[in-house]
C-alpha positions in Angstrom: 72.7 33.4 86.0 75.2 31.0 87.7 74.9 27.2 86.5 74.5 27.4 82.7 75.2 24.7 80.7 76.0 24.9 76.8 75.8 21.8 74.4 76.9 21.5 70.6 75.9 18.8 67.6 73.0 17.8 69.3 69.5 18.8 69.6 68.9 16.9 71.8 71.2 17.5 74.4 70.3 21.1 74.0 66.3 20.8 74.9 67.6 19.0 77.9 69.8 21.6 78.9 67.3 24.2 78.2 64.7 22.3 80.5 67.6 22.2 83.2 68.0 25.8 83.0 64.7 26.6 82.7 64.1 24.6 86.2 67.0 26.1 87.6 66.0 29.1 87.3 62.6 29.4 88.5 63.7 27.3 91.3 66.3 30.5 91.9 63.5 32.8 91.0 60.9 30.7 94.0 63.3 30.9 96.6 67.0 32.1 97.2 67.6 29.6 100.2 67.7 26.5 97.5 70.7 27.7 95.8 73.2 26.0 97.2 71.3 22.4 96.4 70.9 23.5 92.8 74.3 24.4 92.3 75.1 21.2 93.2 73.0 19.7 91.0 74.1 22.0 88.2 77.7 20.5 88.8 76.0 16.8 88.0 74.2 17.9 84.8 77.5 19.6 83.3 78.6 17.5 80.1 82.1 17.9 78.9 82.0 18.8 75.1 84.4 17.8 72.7 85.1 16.5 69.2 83.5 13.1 68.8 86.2 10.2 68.1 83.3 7.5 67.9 80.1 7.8 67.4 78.7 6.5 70.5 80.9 8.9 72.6 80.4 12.5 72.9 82.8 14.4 74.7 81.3 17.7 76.1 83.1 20.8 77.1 82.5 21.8 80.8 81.7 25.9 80.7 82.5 26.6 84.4 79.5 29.0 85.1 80.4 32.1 86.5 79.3 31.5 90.7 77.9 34.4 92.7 80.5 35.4 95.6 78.5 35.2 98.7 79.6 37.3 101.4 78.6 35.6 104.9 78.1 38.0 107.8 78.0 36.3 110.9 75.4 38.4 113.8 76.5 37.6 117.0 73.3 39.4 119.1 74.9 38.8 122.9 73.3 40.1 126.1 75.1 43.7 126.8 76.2 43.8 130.6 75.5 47.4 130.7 71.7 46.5 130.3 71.9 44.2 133.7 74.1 47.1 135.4 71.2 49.7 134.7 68.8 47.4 135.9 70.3 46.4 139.2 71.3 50.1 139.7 67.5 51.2 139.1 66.6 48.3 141.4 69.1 49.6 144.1 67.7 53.2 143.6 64.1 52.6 143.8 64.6 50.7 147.3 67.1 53.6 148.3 64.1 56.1 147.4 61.7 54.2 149.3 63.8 54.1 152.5 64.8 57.8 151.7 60.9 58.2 151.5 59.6 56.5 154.8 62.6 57.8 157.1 61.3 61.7 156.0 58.1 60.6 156.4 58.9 59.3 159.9 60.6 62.2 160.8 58.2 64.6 160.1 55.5 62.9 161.4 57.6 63.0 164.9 58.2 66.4 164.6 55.0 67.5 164.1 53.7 65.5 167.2 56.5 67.2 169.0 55.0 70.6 167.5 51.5 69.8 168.7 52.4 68.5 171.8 54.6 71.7 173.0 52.1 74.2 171.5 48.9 72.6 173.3 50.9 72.7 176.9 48.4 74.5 179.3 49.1 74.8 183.1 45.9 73.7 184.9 45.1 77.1 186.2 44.8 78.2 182.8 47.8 80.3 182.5 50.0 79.9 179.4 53.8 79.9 179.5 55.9 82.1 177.5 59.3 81.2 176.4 61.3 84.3 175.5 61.2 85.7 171.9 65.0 85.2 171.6 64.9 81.8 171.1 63.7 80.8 167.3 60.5 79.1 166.3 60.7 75.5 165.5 59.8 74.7 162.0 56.8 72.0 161.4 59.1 70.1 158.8 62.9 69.8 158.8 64.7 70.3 155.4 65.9 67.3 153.9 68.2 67.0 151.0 68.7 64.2 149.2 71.8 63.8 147.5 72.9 61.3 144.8 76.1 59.3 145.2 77.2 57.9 142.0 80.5 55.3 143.1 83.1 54.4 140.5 81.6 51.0 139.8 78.5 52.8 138.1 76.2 52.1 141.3 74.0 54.8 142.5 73.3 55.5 146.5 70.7 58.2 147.6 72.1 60.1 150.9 69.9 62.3 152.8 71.5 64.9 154.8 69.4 66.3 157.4 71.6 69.0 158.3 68.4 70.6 159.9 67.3 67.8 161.8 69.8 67.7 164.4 69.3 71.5 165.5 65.8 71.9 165.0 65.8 68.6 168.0 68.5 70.0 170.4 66.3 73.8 170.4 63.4 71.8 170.7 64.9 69.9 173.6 66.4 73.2 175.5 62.9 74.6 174.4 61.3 71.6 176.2 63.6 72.2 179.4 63.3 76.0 179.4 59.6 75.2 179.5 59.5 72.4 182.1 62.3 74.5 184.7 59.1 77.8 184.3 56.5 75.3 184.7 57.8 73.7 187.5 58.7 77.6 189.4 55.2 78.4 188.7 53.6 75.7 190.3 56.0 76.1 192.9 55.2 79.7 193.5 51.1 78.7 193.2 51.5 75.8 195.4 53.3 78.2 198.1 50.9 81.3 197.2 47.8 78.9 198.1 49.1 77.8 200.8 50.1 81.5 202.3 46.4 82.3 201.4 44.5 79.7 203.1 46.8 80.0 205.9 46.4 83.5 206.5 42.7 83.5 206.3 42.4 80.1 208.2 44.3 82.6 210.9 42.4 85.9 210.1 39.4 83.9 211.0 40.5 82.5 214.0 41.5 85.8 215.4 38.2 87.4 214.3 36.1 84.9 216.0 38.4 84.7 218.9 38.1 88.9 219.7 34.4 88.3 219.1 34.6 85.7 221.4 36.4 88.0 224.2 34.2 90.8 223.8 31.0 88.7 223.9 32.3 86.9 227.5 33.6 90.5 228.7 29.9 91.9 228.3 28.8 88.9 229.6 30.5 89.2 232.6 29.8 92.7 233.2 25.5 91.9 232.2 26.1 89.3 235.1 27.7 92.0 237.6 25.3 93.8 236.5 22.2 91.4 237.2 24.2 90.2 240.6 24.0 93.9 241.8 20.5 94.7 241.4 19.5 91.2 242.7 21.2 92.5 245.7 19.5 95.9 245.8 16.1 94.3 245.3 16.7 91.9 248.0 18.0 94.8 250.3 14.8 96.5 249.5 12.7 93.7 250.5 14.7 92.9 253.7 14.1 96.9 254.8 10.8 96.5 254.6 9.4 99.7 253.4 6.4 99.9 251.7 6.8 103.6 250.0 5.7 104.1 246.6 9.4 104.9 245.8 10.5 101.2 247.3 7.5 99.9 245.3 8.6 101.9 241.5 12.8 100.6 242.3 12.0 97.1 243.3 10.0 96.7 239.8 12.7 98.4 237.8 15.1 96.5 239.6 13.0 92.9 238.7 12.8 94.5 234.9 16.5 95.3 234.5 17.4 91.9 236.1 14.9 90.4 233.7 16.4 92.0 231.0 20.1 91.1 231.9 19.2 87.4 232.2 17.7 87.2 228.6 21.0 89.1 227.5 23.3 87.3 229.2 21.4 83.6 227.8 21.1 85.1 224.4 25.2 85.7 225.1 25.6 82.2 226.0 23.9 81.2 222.8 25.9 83.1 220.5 29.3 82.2 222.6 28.3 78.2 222.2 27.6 79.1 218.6 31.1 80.9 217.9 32.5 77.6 219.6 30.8 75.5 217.5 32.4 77.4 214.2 35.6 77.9 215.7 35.5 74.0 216.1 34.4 73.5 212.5 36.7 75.7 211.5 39.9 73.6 212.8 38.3 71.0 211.6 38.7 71.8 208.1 41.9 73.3 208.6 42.8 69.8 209.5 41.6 68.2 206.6 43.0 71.0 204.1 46.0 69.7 205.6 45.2 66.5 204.6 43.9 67.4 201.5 47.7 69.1 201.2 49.5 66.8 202.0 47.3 63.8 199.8 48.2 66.7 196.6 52.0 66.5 197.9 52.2 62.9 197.4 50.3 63.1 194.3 52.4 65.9 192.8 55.5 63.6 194.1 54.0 60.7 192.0 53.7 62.8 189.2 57.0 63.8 189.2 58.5 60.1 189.5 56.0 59.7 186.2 57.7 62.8 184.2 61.3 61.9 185.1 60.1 58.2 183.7 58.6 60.0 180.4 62.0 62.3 180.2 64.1 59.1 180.3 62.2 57.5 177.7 62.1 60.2 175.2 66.2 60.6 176.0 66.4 57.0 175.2 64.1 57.5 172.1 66.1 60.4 170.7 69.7 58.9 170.9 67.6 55.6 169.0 66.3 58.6 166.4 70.1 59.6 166.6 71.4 56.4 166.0 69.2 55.6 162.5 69.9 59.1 161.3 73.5 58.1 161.1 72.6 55.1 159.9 70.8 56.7 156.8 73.5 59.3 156.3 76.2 56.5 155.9 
């Protein structure tokens, strides 16, 4: 043990020193911190020893004590600046994820309302339009790929590629125009079909009920020669005079066939006034199908000012969709 002191021709001196060491070293034994405070203490209680020239004065003889070399390592615990780098690059990559995230969300969320929208796309006489087989299917979801950009520097970018995005929206687009240029010959072709039909029967009707007409005044007008020439024989029988049972038998029959042709010819006036009467309905609503025509015309010319507006728009929306997919690829 360090700080031992040693005395000589006195007994004394020697309990003292044996008290001193004995509290030095259970004060080393309680705690190693107070070391450096005894040991200066020890350096007090040292005595030089000697031989004695009076009697009053001792000399002692210091007994350097044998010190412990402490070794003194210095901890320097500093902040390491690759800790704060791997933080802001996890910080840079979690919001890079999350943009990464939302624009794929986004996108597919547009392309399957594009999906939907092309595959529920009904004329409105319940024909379907077919687009030839050649052209491939669009897919419900593009493929994305994300790739990871590491610069020099140690920071970390997330790139998606879309490299299917951009095709599967230019087929979808010359699908959408295929479709529209088929739709629009079809109702074309309806529109002119309908109106070929309705005019051909508007005419087929007219004729019909004009040769019915003819034929009907025709036998009126021979029922009425007819009537006009018995009338006259009946009257040239009364004027003669004769009273024969053979004058008697043709004057009746004459009265019964004139009679007869006079309810003909007033059940032929009937039916002539009722053929005019439907031949005058039927203009009638020839003139308002043509209304009724025309009104559609300017409503189907409406709706196309309405679908050119839409087809801007969406133009306008995909080069905006354009634009932010370059964005995210830079």
């Amino acid at each position: 043990m360090s700080g031992v002191t040693r005395t000589e021709d006195n007994g004394e001196e020697d309990t003292d020193n044996i008290r001193c060491r004995r509290l030095r070293l259970t004060l080393q034994d309680q705690d190693q911190s107070t070391g450096n405070s005894e040991r200066h203490s020890n350096k007090e209680n040292v005595v030089a020893e000697g031989p004695p020239q009076k009697a009053e004065e001792k000399e002692e003889t210091l007994v350097t004590p044998t010190e412990e070399k402490v070794e003194v390592i210095t901890v320097y615990l500093e902040a390491r600046p690759e800790a704060a780098e791997s933080v802001k690059m996890l910080t840079d990559e979690v919001s890079q994820i999350q943009e990464v995230r939302y624009c794929l969300k986004t996108l597919r969320e547009q392309m399957a309302a594009r999906q939907n929208t092309n595959n529920n796309k009904y004329p409105a006489n319940g024909f379907r339009v077919h687009v030839p087989g050649s052209q491939p299917a669009l897919q419900t979801r593009p493929q994305v790929q994300v790739v990871r950009h590491i610069e020099p520097n140690g920071a970390c970018h997330f790139v998606s590629a879309c490299s299917q995005v951009g095709d599967n929206q230019e087929e979808s687009v010359r699908l959408r125009e295929a479709t529209r240029r088929l739709y629009s010959q079809l109702k074309e072709m309806e529109k002119r079909h309908q109106e070929e039909k309705e005019r051909m029967q508007a005419e087929a009707e007219e004729c019909g009920v004009r040769r019915l007409l003819g034929n009907m005044e025709i036998e009126s007008g021979f029922l009425r020669d007819k009537m006009a020439a018995g009338e006259a024989e009946l009257l040239q029988l009364r004027a003669d005079g004769e009273e024969s049972e053979e004058s008697e038998k043709r004057c009746e029959q004459l009265e019964t066939e004139v009679a007869g042709l006079k309810e003909k010819i007033h059940h032929l006036d009937d039916m002539l006034k009722s053929q005019q009467r439907k031949v005058r309905h039927m203009i009638e609503q020839l003139q308002n199908s043509r209304t009724v025509i025309q009104e559609r015309d300017r409503f189907i010319r409406d709706l196309e000012e309405k679908v050119a507006f839409l087809e801007a728009e969406n133009r306008q929306m995909h080069d905006h969709m354009e634009y932010f997919l370059a964005g995210q690829g830079l």
